[in-house]
C-alpha positions in Angstrom: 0.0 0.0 0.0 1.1 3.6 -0.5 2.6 5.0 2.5 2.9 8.5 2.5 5.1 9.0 5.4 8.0 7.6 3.5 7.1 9.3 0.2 7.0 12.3 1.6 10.4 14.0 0.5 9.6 12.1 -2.9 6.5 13.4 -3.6 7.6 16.6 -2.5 11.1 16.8 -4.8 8.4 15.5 -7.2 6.1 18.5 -7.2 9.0 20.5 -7.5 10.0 19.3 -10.7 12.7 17.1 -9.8 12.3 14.2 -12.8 14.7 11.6 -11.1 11.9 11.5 -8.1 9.1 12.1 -10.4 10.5 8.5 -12.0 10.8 7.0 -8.9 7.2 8.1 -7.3 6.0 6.0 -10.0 7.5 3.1 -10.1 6.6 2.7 -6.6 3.1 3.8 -7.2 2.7 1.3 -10.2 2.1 -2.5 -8.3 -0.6 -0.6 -5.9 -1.5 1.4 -9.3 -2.1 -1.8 -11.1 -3.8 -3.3 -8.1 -6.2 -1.1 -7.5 -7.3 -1.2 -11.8 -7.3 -5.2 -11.6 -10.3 -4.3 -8.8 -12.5 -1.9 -10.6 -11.4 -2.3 -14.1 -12.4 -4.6 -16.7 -9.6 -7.4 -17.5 -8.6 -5.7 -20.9 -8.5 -2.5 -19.7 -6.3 -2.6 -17.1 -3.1 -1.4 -19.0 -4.9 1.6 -20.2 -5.8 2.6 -17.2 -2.8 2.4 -15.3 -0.8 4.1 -18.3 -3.5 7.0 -17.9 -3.8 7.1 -14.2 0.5 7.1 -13.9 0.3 10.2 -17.1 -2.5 12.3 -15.2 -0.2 11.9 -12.0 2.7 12.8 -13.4 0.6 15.9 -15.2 -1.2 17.0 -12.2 1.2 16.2 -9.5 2.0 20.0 -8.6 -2.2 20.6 -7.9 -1.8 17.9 -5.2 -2.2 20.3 -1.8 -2.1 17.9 0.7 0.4 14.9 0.8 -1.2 13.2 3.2 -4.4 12.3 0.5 -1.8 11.3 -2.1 -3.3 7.6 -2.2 -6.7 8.6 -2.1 -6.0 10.9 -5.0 -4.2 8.1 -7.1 -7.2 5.8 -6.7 -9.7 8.2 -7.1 -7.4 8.9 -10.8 -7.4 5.1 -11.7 -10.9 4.8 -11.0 -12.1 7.3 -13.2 -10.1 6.4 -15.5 -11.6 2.6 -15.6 -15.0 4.0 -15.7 -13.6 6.6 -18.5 -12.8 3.2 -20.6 -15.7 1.2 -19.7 -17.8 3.8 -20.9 -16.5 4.2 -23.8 -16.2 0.3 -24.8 -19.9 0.0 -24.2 -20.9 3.2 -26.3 -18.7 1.3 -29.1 -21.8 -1.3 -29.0 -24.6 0.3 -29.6 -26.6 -3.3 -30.4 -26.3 -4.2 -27.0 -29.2 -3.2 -25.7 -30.7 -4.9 -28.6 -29.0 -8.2 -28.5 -30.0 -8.2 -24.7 -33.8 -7.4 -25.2 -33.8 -10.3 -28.3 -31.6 -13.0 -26.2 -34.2 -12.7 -23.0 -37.0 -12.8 -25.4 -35.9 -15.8 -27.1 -34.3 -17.7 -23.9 -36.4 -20.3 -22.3 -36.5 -19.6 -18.8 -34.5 -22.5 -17.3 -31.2 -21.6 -19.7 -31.8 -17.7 -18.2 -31.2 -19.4 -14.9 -28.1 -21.5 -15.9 -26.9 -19.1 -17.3 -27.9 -16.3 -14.8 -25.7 -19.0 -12.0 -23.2 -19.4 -14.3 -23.0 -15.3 -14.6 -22.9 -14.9 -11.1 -20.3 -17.5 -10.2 -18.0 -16.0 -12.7 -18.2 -12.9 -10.8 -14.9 -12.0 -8.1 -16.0 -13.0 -4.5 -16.8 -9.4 -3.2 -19.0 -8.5 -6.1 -21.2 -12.0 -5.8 -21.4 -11.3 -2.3 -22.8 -7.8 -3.1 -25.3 -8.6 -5.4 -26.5 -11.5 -3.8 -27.0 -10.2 -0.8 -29.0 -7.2 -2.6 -30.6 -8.8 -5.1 -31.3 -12.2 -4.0 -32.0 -11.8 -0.5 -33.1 -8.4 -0.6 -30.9 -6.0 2.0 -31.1 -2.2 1.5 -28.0 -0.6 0.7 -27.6 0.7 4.6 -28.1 -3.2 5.5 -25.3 -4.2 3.3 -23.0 -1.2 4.1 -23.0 -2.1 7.8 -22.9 -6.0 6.7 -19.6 -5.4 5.1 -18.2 -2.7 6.7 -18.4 -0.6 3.8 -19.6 2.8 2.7 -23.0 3.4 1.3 -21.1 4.6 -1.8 -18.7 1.6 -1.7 -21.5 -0.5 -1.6 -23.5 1.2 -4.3 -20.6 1.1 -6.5 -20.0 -2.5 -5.9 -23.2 -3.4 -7.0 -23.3 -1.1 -10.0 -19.9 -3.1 -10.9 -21.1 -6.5 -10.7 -24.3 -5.9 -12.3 -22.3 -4.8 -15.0 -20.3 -7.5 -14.9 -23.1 -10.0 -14.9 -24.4 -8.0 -18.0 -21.3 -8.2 -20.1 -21.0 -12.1 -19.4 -24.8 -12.7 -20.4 -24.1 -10.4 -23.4 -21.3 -12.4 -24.4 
């Protein structure tokens, strides 16, 4: 995890324009960079992301006022950028919708539900817990937020995630 205690002085030489700690703020950054896409990225975006999220750093590095949210700010960085991507790979479809409303028309209900299982056990632990736990047995985003120790954001945007996820595997 990013500590910021001892990248202090680097960060710091860093917003001053010193490259040599510029360089080495992000290749320390990069594992925890690449991390935190694998999370809330889809598999094929990943590299993009992290490319993007290491340039807008290394851009916007001087606007950073407080060292001390340095990590929040990277994540907050990669995580737009993976929603950036994702929304751009599904406006690249535009039959989606389509192909979605003709495959439930024409998909006898007990496949839906193989497949539906097969949709949600493809899905990372966290998110299947998420959307199970909203979906299937019903809890309200404050019920799950205290059930996982989350946020009610977190949680909301957990559960936008995997129901995106289960969307792109029954699409595909």
């Amino acid at each position: 995890m990013i500590d910021t205690r001892t990248l202090a002085p680097v960060i710091a030489a860093a917003q001053g324009g010193d490259a040599a700690a510029l360089d080495h703020l992000l290749r320390v950054c990069h594992p925890d960079v690449r991390r935190y896409a694998y999370r809330h990225c889809r598999i094929s975006d990943v590299d993009d992301a992290v490319q993007e999220a290491l340039l807008i750093l290394s851009r916007r590095l001087r606007s950073l006022r407080a060292l001390a949210a340095f990590p929040g700010w990277i994540f907050t960085i990669v995580r737009r950028e993976c929603r950036r991507l994702e929304r751009h790979v599904f406006r690249l479809d535009a039959l989606d919708e389509a192909r979605m409303e003709a495959w439930l028309a024409t998909c006898p209900d007990a496949a839906l539900r193989v497949d539906l299982i097969q949709a949600l056990e493809s899905l990372p632990a966290h998110y299947r817990e998420t959307i199970l736990l909203r979906d299937f047995a019903g809890l309200t985003i404050r019920a799950l937020s205290a059930r996982l120790g989350l946020s009610p954001m977190a949680v909301k945007s957990r559960l936008h995630r995997a129901r995106e996820l289960v969307r792109e595997y029954l699409i595909a």
